[in-house]
N, C-alpha and C positions, 0 to 999 in steps of 0.2 A: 504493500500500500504506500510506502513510503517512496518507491520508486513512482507509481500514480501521479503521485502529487508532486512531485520535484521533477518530473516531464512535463507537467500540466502546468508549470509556473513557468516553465523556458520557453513554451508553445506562447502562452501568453505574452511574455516579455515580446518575441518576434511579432505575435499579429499589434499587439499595441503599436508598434511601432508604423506597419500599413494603415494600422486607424488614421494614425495620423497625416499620412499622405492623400486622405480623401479629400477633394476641393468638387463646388460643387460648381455645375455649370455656367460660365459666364465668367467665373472667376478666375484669375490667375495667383497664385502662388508661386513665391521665391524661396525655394528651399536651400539652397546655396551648397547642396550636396550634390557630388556627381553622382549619377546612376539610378537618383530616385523616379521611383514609377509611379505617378500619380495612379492611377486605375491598375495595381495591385489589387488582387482579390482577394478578401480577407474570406477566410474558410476556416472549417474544423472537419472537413471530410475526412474519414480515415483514422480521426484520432479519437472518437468514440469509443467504447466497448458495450454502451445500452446495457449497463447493471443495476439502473435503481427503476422497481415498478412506477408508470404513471399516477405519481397523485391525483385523486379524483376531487375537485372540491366537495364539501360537505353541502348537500342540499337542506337549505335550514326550513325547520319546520314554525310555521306560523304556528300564536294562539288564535282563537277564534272569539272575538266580542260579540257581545250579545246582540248587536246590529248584523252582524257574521262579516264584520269589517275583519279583514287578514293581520293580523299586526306581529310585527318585526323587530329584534333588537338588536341593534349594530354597534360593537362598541370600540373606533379606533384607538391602538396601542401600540407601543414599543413592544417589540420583543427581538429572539435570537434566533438562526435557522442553520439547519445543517445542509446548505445547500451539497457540501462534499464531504468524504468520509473524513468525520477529525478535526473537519475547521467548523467554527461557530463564527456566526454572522451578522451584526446587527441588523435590525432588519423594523419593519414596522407591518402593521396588520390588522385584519379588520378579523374581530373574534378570532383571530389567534396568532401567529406572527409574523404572517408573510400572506398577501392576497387576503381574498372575504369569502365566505361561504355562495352557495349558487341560492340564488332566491328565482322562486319557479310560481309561475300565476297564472290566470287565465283571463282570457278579454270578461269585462264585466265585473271583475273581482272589486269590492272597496278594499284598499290599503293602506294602511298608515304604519309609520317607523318609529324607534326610539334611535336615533342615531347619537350614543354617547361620547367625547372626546377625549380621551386620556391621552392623548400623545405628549403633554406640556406647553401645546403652542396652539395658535387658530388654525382652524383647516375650515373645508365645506365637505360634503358628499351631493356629486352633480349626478341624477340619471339618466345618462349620457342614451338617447335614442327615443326616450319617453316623451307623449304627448301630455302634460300635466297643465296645471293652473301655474304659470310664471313665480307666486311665490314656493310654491314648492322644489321649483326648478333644481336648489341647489349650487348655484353658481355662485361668483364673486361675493352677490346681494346677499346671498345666505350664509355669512360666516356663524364657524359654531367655536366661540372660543374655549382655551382651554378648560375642565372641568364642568362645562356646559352641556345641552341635550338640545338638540333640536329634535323636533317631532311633525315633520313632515305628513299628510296624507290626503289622498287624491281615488280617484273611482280610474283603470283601467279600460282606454278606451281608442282601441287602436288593434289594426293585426296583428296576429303573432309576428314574433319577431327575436333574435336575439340582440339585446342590448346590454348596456355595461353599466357599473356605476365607478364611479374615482373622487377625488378631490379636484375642486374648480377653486383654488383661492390664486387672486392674479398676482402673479410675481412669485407664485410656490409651487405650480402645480406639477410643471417638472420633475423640482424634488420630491414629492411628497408620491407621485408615482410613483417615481421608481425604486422608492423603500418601501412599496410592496401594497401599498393603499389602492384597489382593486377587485375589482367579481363580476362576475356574470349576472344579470338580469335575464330571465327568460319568460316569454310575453307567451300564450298557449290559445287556439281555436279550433275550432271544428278542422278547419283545413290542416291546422299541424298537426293535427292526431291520426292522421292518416298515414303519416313518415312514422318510422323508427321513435320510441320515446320513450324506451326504459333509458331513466338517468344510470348513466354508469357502469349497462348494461350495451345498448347500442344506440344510444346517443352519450356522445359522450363530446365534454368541455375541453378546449384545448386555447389556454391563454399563452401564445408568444410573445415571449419578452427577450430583447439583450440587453446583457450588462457585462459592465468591466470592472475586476477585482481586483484589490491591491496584494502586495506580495504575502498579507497575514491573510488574507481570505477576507477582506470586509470589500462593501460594495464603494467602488470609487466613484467619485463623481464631478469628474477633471470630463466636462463636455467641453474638451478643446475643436471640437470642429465648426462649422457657421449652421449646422442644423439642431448641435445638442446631440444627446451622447448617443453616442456610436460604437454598441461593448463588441466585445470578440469571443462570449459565451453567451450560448441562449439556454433559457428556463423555459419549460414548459409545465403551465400549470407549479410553476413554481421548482420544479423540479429538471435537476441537470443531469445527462445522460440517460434519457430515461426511455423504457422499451412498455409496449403493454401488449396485450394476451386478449385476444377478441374471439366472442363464444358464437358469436349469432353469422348469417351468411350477411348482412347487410348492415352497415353501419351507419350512423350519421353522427358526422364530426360539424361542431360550432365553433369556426377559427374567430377569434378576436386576435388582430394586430392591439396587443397593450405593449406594446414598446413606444421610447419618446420618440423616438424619431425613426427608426429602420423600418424600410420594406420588407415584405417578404412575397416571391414569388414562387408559388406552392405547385409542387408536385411529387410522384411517386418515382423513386430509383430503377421499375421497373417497367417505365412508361406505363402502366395501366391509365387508362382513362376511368371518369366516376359523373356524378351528376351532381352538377351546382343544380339547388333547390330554394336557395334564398341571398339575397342581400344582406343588406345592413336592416333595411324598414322592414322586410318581412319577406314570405314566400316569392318565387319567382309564378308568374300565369302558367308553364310549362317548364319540365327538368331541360338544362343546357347540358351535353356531352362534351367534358373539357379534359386536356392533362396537362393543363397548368394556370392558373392566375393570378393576381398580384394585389394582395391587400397594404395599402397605406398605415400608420398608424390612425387608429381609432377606429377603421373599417372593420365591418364583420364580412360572415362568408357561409352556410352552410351548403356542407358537400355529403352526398350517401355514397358508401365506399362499399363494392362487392368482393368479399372473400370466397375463397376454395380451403377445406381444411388443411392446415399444417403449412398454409400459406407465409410467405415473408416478404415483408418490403420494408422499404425506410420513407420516412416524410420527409421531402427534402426544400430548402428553399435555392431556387438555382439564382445565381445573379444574372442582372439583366442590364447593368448598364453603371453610372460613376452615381457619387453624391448617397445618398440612403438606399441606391434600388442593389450596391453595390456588394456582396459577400454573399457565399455559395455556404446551407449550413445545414448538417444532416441534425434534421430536428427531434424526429421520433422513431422508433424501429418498434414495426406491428406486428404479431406473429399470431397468425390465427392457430387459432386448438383444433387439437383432430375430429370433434364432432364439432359440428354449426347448429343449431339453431338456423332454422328456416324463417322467410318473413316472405308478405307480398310485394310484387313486384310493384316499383314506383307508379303513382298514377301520372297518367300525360297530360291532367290536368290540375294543378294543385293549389292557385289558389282561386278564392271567388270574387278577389277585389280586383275591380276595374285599373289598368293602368293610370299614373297619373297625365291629363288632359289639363291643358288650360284654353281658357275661350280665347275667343279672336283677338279681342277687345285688352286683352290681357295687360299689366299694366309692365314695362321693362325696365329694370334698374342694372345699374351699372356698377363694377367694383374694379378695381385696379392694385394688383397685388406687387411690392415693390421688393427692391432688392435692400433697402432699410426695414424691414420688416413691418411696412404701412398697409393699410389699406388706406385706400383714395387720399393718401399721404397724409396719412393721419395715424398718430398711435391712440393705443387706447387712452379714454379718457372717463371716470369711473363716472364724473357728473354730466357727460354729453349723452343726446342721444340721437343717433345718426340717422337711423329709419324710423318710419312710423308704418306701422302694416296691418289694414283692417282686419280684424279673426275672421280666419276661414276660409279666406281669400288665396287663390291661386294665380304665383306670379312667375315673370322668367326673370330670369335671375343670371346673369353674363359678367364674367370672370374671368378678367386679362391680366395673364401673369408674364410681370415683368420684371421679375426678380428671379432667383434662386429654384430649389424645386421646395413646391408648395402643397397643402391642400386644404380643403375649404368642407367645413363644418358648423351647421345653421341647427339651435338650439329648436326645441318645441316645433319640428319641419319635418315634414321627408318630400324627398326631391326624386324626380326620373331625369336621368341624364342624356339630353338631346343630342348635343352634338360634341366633339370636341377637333375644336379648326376642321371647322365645316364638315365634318365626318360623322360616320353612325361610331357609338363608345363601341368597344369590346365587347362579347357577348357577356362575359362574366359582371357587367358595370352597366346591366340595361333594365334593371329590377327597380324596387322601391330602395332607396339610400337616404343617408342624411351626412356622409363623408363621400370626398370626390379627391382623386389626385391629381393633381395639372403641374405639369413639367413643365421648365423654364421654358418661357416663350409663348406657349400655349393658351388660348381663350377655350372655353367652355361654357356654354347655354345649361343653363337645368330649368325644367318647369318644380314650383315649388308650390306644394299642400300646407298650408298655414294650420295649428292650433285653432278652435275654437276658444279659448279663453281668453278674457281681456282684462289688462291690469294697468292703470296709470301710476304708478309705485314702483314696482318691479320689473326691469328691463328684461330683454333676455341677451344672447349673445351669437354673435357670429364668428368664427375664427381660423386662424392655420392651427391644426391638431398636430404639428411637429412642437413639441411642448415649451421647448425654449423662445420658439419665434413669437406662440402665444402669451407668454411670460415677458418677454419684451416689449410686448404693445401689440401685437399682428391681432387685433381684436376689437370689435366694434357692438354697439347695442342698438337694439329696436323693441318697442314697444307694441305688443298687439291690443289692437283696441276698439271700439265698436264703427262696424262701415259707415263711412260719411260723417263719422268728426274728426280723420287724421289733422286738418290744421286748424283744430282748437289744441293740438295737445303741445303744452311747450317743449324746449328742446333742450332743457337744462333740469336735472334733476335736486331738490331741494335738498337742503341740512340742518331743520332750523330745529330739531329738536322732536317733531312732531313724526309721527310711525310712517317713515317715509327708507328707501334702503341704507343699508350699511354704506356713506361713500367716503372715497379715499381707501388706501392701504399701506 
């Protein structure tokens, strides 16, 4: 073991060193080394051995109120984690010390939470894909300071879907991610019960994250690059090296990109192809036959994966290009059992909600993503507020990036992605979403489905979900609010003492 880990410290020392040669498009760097190679491919292929089983997260069980409201108790914490044999690790966690438990619901559910703070400091918990009432959102507006409870709750009312939750506090959310503050939200309806949905059994959670460790095993967090950190080990579901054992013939995996800033472009070692069956907002209208796609951070993904018993393969992420799309990284090793478990074959119809449509008449706003990490040159500003957008309302929404590589994430929304540079998107990127990728240079149309709730108080947020751009400013607010008084609503948010948001940070 001891040989393990002192190979695994010299692997790292080397790829640290290509992390650091990443520059992202547009940009020039002066290394003033001969020989160095920008677009070095940062990997760990080959140097796996896949000896810790997949940790599963815990599916937490609600109590049930006597209204038969769902309720929940989340309590963020310091703790310690054995990512490798031997080393301890500081680490942070939501009910226990590393990541949060899987919360699993169904459309129509009432919910409410006890979201506790222990960690020593302010944080929030943002429901990253959820259709909610704006104060419950969770973001900047909803700070829970230290030894505080916020108690968030709202009715489920939207498609299935997989979503996430994390911390939104602006200027921390980076860090506060990546020591582990994190989980799965799972959104459930008639059409997703049709898929695979034993937790743990054959549907199963798979949160990718990188990070970068220091020479004692603690998680570093030197994001020397312009997108924010960029590790040279990945966790899955919290766990490194890790292989799982699948009993059933037909699997569905729920990829969440929860890393700050890396791509990952997903596929099997042994070419197989599988079915993409959903996005980020929820089911796809029909299964798409892919073998490979590329989730951004903050994007989700589900894919049903067909097994033969005694089957192997590995999950790999292949690089695809310089800047975050950049390192080739064997993520998971799958080995199926010598009996399967049968299931029915996918339906070729899956879900029943209508794609998103906007009318003719639609209204079109403009965004401009810079290479200062602006939108429409502007950083964020916690007492401005940038848009104003009637609840309900369905808008397009054109996104020119002229900075760095980016992507673009609209709170309380899901969007269908139109075009990108006058083009049809990828098949994998034609679903319902609420995170998009746009590569330097690139413009992108989305039509957007607005929230029904309206709040003059509570902003919501739009942003780059590469976590340091949004910690930097790359982040703008809008209010929803009832059609036909957007210019009564001012466009400065108050602090005069009176139950109006948290502003400043």
């Amino acid at each position: 073991m001891v040989l393990f880990l002192r190979n695994r410290k010299e692997v790292k020392q080397k790829l640290k060193l290509y992390r650091r040669l990443i520059v992202p498009f547009g940009l020039l760097l002066v290394f003033g080394l001969a020989g160095c190679n920008s677009n070095e491919t940062v990997t760990n292929v080959g140097k796996l051995e896949f000896q810790q089983a997949l940790k599963i997260p815990e599916l937490l069980e609600p109590t049930i109120e006597s209204d038969g409201t769902k309720h929940f108790s989340l309590t963020m914490e310091p703790g310690t984690t054995e990512f490798f044999p031997g080393e301890i690790t500081d680490t942070w966690g939501i009910n226990g010390s590393y990541l949060g438990p899987t919360i699993r619901v169904s459309r129509g559910d009432k919910v409410s939470f006890d979201v506790v703070n222990k960690l020593g400091e302010t944080s929030t918990l943002h429901w990253h894909g959820m259709m909610l009432p704006p104060a419950m959102d969770g973001g900047p507006h909803q700070m829970i300071e230290a030894g505080e409870t916020w108690s968030p709750h709202w009715t489920i009312d939207q498609p299935s879907a997989t979503t996430w939750y994390h911390p939104h506090l602006h200027g921390k959310t980076a860090q506060h991610v990546y020591r582990g503050l994190a989980g799965m939200f799972i959104i459930d309806d008639e059409d997703s019960k049709k898929l695979p949905s034993n937790y743990g059994v054959d549907d199963i959670p798979l949160i990718v994250q990188d990070k970068l460790f220091t020479s004692d095993g603690q998680l570093s967090e030197d994001d020397d690059t312009p997108y924010g950190m960029l590790g040279d080990e990945i966790l899955v579901n919290g766990t490194y090296d890790p292989f799982l054992k699948v009993t059933a013939s037909q699997v569905r995996f729920r990829l969440l990109n929860g890393s700050n800033a890396r791509a990952y472009n997903f596929g099997f070692t042994d070419g197989r192809s599988f079915q993409l069956v959903a996005n980020d907002a929820g089911l796809l209208n029909e299964p798409v036959t892919l073998e490979r796609f590329m989730l951004s951070p903050g994007e989700r993904a589900e894919i049903v994966v067909a097994f033969e018993p005694e089957e192997e393969t590995i999950l790999r992420s292949y690089s695809s290009g310089a800047g975050i799309t950049n390192g080739e990284f064997d993520l998971l090793k799958i080995v199926a059992d010598s009996e399967l478990t049968g299931s029915s074959p996918i339906s070729k119809q899956l879900s029943s909600i209508e794609p998103i449509e906007v009318p003719a008449d639609a209204k079109v706003r403009q965004f401009k993503l810079t290479m200062e990490n602006e939108i429409n040159d502007k950083l964020m500003d916690m007492y401005r507020i940038d848009e104003v957008v009637p609840a309900g309302t369905k808008e397009i929404w054109e996104i020119h990036n002229f900075g760095s590589e980016h992507n673009f994430h609209i709170h309380d929304a899901a969007f269908r992605v139109l075009d990108i540079n006058d083009k049809e998107p990828p098949e994998y990127a034609r679903g319902r979403k609420d995170t998009v990728f746009i590569p330097h240079g690139a413009s992108v149309r989305i039509a957007v489905e607005f929230g029904n709730y309206t709040d003059l108080n509570y902003p919501l947020m739009y942003h780059c979900h590469l976590l340091k751009h949004e910690d930097e400013g790359m982040m703008d607010q809008f209010l929803l609010v009832e059609p036909g008084t957007e210019s009564q609503v001012p466009t400065e948010l108050r602090d005069d003492g009176v139950e109006h948001p948290h502003n400043g940070h």
